[in-house]
C-alpha positions in Angstrom: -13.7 -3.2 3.8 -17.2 -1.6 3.2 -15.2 2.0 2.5 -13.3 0.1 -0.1 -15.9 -1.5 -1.4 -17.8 2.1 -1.9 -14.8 3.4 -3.5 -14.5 0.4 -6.1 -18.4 0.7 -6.8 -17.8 4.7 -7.0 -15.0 3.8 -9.7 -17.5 1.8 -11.6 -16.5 -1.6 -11.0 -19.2 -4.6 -10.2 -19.0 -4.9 -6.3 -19.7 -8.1 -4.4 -19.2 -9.1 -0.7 -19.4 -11.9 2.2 -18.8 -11.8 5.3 -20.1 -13.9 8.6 -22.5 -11.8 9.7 -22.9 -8.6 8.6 -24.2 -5.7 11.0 -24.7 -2.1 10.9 -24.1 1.0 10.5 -21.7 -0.5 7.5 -24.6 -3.5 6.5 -26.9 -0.1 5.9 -24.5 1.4 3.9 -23.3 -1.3 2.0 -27.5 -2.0 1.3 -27.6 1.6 0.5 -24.8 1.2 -2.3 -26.5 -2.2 -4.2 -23.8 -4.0 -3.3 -24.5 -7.1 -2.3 -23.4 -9.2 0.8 -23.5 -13.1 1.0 -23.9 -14.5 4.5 -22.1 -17.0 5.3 -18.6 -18.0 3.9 -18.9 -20.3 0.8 -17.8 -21.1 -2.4 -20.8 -20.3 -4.0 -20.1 -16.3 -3.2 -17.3 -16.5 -6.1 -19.8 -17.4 -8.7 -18.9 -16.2 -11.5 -15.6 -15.9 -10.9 -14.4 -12.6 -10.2 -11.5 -11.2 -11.1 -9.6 -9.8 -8.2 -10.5 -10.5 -4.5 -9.5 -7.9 -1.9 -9.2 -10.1 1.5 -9.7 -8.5 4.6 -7.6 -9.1 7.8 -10.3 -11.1 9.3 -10.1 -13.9 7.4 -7.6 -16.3 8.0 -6.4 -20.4 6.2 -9.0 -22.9 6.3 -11.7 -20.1 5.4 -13.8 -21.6 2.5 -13.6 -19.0 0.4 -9.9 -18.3 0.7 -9.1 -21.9 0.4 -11.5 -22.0 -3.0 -9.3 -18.8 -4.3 -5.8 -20.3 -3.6 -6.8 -23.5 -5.0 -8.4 -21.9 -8.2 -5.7 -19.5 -8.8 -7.9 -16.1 -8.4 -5.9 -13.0 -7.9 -6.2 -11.6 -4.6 -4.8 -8.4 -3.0 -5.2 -6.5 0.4 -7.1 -3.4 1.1 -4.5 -1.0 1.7 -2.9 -2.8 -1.9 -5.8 -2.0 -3.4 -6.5 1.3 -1.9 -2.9 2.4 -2.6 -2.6 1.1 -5.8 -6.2 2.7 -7.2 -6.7 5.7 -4.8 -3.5 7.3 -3.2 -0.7 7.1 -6.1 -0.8 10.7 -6.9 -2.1 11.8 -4.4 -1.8 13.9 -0.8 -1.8 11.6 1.8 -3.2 12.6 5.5 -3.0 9.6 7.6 -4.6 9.7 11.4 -2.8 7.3 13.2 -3.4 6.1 17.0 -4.2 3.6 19.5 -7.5 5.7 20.2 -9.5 8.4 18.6 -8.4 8.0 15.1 -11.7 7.5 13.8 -13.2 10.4 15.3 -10.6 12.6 14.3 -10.5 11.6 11.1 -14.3 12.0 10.7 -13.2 16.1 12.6 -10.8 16.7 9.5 -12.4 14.9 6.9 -15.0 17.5 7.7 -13.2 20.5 8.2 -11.8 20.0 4.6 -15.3 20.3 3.5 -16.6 22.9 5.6 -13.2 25.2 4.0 -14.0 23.7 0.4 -11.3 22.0 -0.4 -13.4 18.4 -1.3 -11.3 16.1 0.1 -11.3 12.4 -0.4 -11.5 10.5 2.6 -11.8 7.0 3.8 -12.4 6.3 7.6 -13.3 3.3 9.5 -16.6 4.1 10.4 -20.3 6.0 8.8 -19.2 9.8 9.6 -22.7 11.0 10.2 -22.1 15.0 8.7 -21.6 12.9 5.2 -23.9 9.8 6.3 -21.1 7.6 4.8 -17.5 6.0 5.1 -15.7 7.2 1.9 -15.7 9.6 -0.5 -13.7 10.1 -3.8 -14.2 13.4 -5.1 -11.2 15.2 -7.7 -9.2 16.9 -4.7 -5.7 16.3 -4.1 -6.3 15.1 -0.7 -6.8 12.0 0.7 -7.7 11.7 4.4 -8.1 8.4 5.7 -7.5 6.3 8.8 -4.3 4.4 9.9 -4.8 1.0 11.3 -2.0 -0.5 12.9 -4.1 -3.8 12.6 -2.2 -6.4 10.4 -3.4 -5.8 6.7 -4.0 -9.6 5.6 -3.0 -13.3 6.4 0.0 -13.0 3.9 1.3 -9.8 4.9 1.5 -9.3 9.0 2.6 -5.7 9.0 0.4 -2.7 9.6 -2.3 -1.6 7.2 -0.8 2.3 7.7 2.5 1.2 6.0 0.9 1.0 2.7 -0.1 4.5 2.8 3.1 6.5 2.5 1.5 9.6 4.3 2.7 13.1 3.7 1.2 14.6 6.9 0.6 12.5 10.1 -1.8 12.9 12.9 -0.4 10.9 16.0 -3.3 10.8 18.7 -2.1 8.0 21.3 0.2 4.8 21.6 -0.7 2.0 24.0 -0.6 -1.6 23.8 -3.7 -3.2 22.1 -4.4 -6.2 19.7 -3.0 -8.6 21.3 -3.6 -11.4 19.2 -0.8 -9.8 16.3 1.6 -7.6 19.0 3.4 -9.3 21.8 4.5 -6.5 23.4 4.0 -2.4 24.1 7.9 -2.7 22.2 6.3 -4.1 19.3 3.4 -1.8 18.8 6.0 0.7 18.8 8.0 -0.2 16.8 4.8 -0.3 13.8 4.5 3.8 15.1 7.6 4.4 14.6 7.6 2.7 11.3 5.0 4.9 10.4 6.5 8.0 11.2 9.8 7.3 9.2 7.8 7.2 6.1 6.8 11.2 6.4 8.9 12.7 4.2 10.9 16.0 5.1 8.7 18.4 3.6 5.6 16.4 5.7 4.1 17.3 8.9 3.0 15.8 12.0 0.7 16.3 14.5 1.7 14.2 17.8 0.1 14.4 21.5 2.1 16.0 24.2 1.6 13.8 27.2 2.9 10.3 26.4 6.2 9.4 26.5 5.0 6.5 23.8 4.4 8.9 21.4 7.4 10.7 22.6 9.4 7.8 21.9 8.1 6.7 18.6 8.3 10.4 17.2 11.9 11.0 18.3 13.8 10.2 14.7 10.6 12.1 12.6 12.8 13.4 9.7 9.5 16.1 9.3 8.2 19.0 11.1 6.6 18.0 14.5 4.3 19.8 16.5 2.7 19.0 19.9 -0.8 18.8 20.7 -2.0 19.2 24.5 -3.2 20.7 27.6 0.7 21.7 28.8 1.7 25.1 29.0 4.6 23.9 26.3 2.2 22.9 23.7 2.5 24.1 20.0 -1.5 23.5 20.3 -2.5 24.1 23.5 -6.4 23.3 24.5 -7.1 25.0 27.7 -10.4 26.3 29.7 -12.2 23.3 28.4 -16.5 23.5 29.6 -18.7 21.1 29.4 -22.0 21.8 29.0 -25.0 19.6 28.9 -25.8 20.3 25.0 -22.1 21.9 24.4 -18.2 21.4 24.2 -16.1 24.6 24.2 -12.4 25.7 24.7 -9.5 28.2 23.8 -6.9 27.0 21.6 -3.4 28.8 22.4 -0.9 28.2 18.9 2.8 28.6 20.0 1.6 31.1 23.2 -1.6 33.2 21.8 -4.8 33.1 21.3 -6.1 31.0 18.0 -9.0 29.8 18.6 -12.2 29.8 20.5 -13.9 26.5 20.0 -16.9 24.2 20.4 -18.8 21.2 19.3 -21.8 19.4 20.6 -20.1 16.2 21.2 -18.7 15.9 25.0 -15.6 14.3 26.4 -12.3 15.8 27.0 -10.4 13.2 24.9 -13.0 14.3 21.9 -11.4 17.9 22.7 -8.0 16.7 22.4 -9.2 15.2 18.6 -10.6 18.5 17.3 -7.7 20.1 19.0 -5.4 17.3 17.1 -7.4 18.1 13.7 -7.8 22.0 13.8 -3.7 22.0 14.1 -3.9 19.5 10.9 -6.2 21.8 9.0 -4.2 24.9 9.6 -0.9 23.4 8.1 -3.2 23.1 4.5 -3.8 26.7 5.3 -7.5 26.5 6.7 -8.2 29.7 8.5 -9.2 29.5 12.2 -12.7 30.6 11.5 -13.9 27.7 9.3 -12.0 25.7 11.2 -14.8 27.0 14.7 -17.2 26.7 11.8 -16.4 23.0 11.0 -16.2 21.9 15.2 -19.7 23.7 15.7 -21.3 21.8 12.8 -19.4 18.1 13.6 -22.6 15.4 14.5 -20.0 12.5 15.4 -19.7 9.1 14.3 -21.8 6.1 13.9 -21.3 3.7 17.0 -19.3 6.8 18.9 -21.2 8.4 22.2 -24.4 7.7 19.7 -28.0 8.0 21.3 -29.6 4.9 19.8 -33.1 5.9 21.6 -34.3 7.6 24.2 -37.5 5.3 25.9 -39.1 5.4 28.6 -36.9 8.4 30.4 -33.8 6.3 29.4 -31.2 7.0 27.3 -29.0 4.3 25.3 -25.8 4.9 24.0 -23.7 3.1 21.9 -20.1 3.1 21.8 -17.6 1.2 20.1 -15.3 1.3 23.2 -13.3 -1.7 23.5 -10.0 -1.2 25.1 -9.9 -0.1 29.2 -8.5 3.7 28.0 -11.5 4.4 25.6 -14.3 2.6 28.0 -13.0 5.0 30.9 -12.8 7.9 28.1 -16.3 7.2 26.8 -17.6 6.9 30.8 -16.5 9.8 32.0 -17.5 11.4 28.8 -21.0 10.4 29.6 -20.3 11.4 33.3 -19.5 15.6 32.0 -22.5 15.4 29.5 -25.1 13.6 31.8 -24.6 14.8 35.5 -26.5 13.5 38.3 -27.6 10.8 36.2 -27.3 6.8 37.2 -24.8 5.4 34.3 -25.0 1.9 33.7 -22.1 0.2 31.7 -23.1 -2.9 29.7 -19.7 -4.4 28.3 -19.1 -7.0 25.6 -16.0 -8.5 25.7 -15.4 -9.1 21.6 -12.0 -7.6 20.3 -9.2 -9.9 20.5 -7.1 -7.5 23.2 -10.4 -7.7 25.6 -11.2 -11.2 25.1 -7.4 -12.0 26.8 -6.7 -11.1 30.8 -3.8 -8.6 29.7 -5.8 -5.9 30.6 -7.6 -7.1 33.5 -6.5 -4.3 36.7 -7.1 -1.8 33.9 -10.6 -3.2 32.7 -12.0 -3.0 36.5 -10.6 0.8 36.9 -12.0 2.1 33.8 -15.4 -0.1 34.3 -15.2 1.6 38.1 -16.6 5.0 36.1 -20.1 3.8 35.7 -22.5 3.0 38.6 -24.1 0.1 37.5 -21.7 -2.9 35.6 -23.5 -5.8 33.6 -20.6 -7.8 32.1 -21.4 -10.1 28.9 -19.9 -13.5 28.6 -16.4 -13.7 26.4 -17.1 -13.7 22.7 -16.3 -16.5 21.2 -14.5 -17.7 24.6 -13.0 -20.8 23.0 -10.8 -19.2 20.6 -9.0 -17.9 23.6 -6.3 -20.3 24.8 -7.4 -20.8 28.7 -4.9 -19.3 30.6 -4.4 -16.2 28.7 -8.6 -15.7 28.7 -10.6 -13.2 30.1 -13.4 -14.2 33.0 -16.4 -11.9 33.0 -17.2 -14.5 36.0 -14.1 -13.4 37.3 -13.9 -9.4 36.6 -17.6 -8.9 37.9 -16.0 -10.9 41.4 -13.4 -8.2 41.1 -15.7 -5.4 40.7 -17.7 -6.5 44.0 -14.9 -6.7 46.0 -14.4 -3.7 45.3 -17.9 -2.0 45.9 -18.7 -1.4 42.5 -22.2 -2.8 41.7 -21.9 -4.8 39.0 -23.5 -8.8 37.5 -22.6 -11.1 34.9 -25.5 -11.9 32.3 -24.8 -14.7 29.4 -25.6 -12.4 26.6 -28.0 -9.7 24.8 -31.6 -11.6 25.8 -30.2 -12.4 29.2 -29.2 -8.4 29.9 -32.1 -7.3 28.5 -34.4 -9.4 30.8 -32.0 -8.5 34.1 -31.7 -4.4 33.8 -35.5 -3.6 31.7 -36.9 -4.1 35.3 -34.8 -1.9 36.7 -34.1 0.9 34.0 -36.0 4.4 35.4 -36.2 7.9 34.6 -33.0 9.4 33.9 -31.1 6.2 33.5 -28.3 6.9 31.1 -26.5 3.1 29.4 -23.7 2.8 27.6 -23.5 -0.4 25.5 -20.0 -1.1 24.8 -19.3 -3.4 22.1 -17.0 -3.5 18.7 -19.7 -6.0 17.7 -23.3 -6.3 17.0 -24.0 -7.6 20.4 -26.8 -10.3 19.7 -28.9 -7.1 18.6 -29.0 -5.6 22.0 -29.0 -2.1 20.4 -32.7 -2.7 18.9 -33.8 -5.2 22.4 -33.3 -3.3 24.8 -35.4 -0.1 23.5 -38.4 -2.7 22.3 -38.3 -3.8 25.6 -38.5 -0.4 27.3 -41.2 0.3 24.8 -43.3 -2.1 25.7 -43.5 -1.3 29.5 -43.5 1.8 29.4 
């Protein structure tokens, strides 16, 4: 919503906002743009009345503001409506699509693009820090953006991606998550494969070779597909991967040979698999394999992804916006390659609606299992959760224990912050996990350090 609202301002229209609580990095950049943001919900916010309302997928009936615009008759449209309708008709789509690691990726080619000067457009769910923002809108042909397979708003339940009509696809993963729209793995699915029916012959896509989800859901592609991997069969095969403690590198076979030589300074094999995933993306719009090493070499990351938020005291803090058991074991063991011989702690919010519900439970203690110190926060918003479908963070830290992993249960950011700063020492590496603002833990937790050191 804060890309869209940087592409409308960018457009010239007058640009206004509200939201519960706002929180960075997208609070910064919305500040950065003069567009204001009213916190909280009310009626007020729509004075004057405006004349369209693009409602987000958070908000739901019985929100005061959405009531006040049904009952006053104000137009209202979606974001990928609007974003179709005002930003794509015309022209070249490139949609990166996936459980995990879409936001990264599309961040990798959004930048590659650049690097190779071709000044693409992009929008991406997240502050890409090589541009320091979310969007751009620039006279290029193409349009690079994210696919959510969230719902896109309260009156229309499908996928935000469907709106896009993409002419190339990146497909990075496919595993069952947001559980508060998708019953089933079957019905995430079925959105994928929704998704990939829309690429039109002449398109191209760009799937992962070691999932027989994406297997499945690319099976009837109409388009060119190519495989992205580790396996000796791979169309774009990533192999002798290092990681260094200030480097990422690897060889990039294409169909066989020799393509590429590679690196980056972000670490984590998955992150390899996204460059790996973009640099096959980059060469179909006929980006050489040079800028391409160029682009890698030069990528800083994402806001909110592997992101030192201070260094205090001998300790470093991460922040990650891990918040499904695949990325929080990714994002550990990440940490694990780039930070060796170092004690990891593992603070975890439980905040997205897929976390907040026992589904993943067995999963959630394996992938928690990477760290060597656990500190569990109590369930966001617990009481929105039916009871019996509900996560325990009494519960999963129980689990843990039994099973010699060292790990507590703290109420929330204060509480944390007075249980570990005690205990933090040289060479103490945490990972805050969290697809939330975390009661401000981010800016706590280093004043606290600060102040004992």
């Amino acid at each position: 919503m804060a890309s869209l609202a940087g592409l409308l301002k960018q457009r010239g229209f007058q640009v206004t906002g509200s939201d519960a609580a706002a929180y960075p990095p997208m609070s910064d950049l919305l500040r950065s743009m003069n567009i204001p943001i009213a916190e909280p919900y009310s009626e007020e916010n729509l004075k004057p009345r405006p004349d369209l309302v693009v409602v987000g997928n958070a908000i739901s009936r019985g929100n005061v503001e959405l009531e006040h615009v049904l009952d006053h008759h104000i137009p209202l449209r979606s974001l990928p409506h609007v974003l179709h309708e005002n930003f794509l008709r015309g022209r070249e789509s490139i949609v990166v699509a996936g459980t995990h690691g879409k936001t990264t990726t599309t961040s990798m080619l959004s930048w590659i693009f650049q690097v190779a000067g071709k000044n693409p457009s992009f929008l991406i769910g997240g502050v890409a820090e090589n541009f320091g923002t979310s969007f751009a809108l620039r006279q290029s042909k193409h349009f690079i953006l994210e696919g959510d397979e969230y719902d896109t708003a309260f009156f229309d339940k499908g996928p935000k991606f469907l709106h896009y009509f993409p002419d190339s696809v990146i497909l990075t993963s496919v595993e069952f998550d947001h559980a508060d729209i998708y019953k089933d793995l079957d019905a995430v699915k079925t959105s994928f494969k929704r998704l990939v029916n829309l690429v039109p012959r002449s398109g191209y896509l760009v799937a992962y070779d070691n999932s027989t989800n994406v297997d499945e859901c690319i099976a009837r592609a109409f388009c060119k597909v190519e495989r992205y991997g580790q396996g000796e069969t791979s169309a774009w095969r990533a192999r002798d991967l290092v990681f260094g403690s200030e480097e990422t590198s690897w060889k990039v076979d294409r169909e066989g040979k020799l393509w590429a030589e590679l690196r980056m300074s972000i670490a984590g094999e998955y992150n390899v698999m996204n460059a790996t995933a973009a640099a096959a993306m980059a060469a179909r719009y006929e980006i050489p394999p040079e800028a391409i090493a160029e682009a890698l070499a030069s990528f800083k990351s994402v806001k909110r992804r592997l992101e030192v938020k201070a260094e205090v005291a001998g300790v470093t803090i991460i922040d990650d916006f891990a918040h499904h058991p695949t990325a929080i074991a990714e994002t550990l063991k990440a940490l694990r390659t780039r930070y060796k011989n170092r004690r990891l702690w593992a603070i975890l919010e439980p905040r997205s609606n897929t976390l907040r519900r026992n589904v993943f439970f067995k999963e959630l203690v394996a992938s928690l299992a990477n760290a060597d110190e656990i500190v569990v926060a109590s369930v966001f918003k617990a009481e929105a959760i039916p009871e019996g479908e509900r996560l325990s963070s009494t519960e999963l830290v129980k689990e843990l224990n039994r099973h010699k992993h060292h790990a507590r249960e703290c109420k929330d950011a204060d509480a944390i912050v007075d249980s570990i700063a005690p205990e933090l020492g040289e060479g103490d590496v945490v990972a805050i996990l969290s697809n939330g603002g975390f009661g401000g833990i981010y800016e706590k937790l280093p004043a606290r350090l600060s102040k004992t050191a």
